[in-house]
C-alpha positions in Angstrom: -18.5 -105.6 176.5 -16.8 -109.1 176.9 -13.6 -107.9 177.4 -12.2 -109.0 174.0 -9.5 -107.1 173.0 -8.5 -106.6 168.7 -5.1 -105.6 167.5 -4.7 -104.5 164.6 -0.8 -103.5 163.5 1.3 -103.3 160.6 4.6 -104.6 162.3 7.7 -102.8 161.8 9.7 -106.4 161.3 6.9 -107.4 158.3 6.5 -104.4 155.5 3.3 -104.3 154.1 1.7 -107.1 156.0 -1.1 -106.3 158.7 -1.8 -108.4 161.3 -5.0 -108.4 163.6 -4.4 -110.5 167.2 -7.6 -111.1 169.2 -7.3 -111.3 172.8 -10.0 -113.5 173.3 -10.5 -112.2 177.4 -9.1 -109.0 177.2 -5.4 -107.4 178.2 -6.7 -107.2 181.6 -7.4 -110.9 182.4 -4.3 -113.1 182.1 -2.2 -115.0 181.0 -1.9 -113.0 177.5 -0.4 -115.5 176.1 -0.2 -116.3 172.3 -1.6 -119.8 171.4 -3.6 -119.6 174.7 -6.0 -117.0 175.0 -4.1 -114.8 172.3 -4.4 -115.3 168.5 -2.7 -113.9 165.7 -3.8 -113.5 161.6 -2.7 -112.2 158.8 -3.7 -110.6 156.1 -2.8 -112.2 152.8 -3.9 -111.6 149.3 -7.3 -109.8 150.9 -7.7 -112.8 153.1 -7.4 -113.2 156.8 -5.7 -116.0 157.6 -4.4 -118.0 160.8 -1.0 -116.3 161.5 0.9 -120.1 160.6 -1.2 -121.3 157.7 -0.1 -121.4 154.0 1.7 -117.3 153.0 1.7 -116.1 156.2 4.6 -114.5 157.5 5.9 -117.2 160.1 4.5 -120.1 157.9 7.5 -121.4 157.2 8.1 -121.8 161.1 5.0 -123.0 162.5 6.3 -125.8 164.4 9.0 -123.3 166.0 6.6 -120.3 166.9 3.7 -122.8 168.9 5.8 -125.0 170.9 5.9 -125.6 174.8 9.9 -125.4 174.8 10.7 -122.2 172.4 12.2 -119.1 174.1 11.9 -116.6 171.4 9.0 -113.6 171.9 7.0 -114.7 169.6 6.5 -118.1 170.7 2.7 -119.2 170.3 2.1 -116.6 167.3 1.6 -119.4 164.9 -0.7 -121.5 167.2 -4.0 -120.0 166.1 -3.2 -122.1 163.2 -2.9 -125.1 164.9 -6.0 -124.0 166.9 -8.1 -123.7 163.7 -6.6 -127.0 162.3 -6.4 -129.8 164.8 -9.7 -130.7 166.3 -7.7 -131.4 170.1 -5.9 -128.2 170.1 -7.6 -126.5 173.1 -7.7 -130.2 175.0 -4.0 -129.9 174.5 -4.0 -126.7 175.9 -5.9 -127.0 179.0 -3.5 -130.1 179.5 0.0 -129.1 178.3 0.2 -125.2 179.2 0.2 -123.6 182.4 
């Protein structure tokens, strides 16, 4: 009824992972945009965890998948970890992202 929107895939780049992405305002309000109303997680040993944080699939790169001045297309899927762990995230956000 809010317009939040739930993904849930099992992406062809990541065998045997599944990942669930929340669209916190739904597909049809903007921007869609990971790290800013768009979060990714990760199922890991029957836990859901912050695409980012400790076994996930882009752990190893969470500075280079949530950061202003990456290019790649998945830039922002490691955010909701940083979302989840640093009290000014969203602060940052509202500041730093346009």
């Amino acid at each position: 009824m809010d317009g939040t929107n739930i993904l849930i895939e099992n992406p062809p780049g990541a065998p045997g992972r599944t990942w669930v992405s929340v669209d916190l305002n739904g597909y049809k309000n903007k921007p869609n945009r990971w790290g800013y109303d768009l979060f990714t997680f990760d199922f890991v040993d029957g836990e859901l965890r912050t695409m980012g944080s400790v076994g996930t699939y882009y752990a190893a790169n969470l500075d280079q998948y949530c950061s202003l001045s990456a290019t790649d297309s998945v830039n922002g899927i490691t955010c909701a970890h940083k979302a989840k762990t640093d009290a000014d995230y969203f602060k940052w956000v509202i500041k730093n992202v346009k």
